[in-house]
N, C-alpha and C positions, 0 to 999 in steps of 0.2 A: 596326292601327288607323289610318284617314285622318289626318293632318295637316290641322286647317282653315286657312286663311289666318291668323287669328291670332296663333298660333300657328308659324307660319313667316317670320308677319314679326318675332315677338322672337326667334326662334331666329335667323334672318341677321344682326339687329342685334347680339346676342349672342356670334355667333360673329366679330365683327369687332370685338370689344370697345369698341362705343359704346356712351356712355353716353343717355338719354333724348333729354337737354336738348341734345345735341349734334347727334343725326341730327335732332333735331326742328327743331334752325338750319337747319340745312343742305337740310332741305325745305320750310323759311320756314312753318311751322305750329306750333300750341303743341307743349306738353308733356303737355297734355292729349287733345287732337286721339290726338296719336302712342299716349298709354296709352287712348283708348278703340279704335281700332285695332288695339291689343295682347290687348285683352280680349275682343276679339269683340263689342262693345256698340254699335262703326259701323265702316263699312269705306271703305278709300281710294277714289277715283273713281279711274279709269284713268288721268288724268292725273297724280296720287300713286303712283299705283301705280307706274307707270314710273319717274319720278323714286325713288321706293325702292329700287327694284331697280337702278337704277345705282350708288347712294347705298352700297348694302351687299352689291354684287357679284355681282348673280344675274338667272337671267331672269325676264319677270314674262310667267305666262300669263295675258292678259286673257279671252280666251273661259272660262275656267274660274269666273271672278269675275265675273259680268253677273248682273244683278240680276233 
């Protein structure tokens, strides 16, 4: 089964034991922004993107995620 992005962004946040409210500082966005991103219901711009994947240690493919 695919992993959607969603889904790989709670699991990275997950696996680095942050909590919501925490990575959500730290990318200067709600806590909402970060759970509808988590849910699959909007997704990061490229800009977020990268900044995430710094944020929680991984690399972010952007061509995979273009709209």
């Amino acid at each position: 089964m695919e992993t959607g992005l969603a889904q790989r962004i709670r699991i990275a946040r997950e696996s680095k034991d942050m909590e919501l409210d925490s990575l959500s500082r730290r990318l200067s966005v709600s806590t909402r922004i970060l759970r509808q991103w988590e849910s699959g219901q909007e997704s990061p711009d490229a800009e977020h993107l990268r900044r995430l994947a710094r944020q929680v240690g991984v690399e972010a493919h952007l061509e995979e995620h273009r709209r």
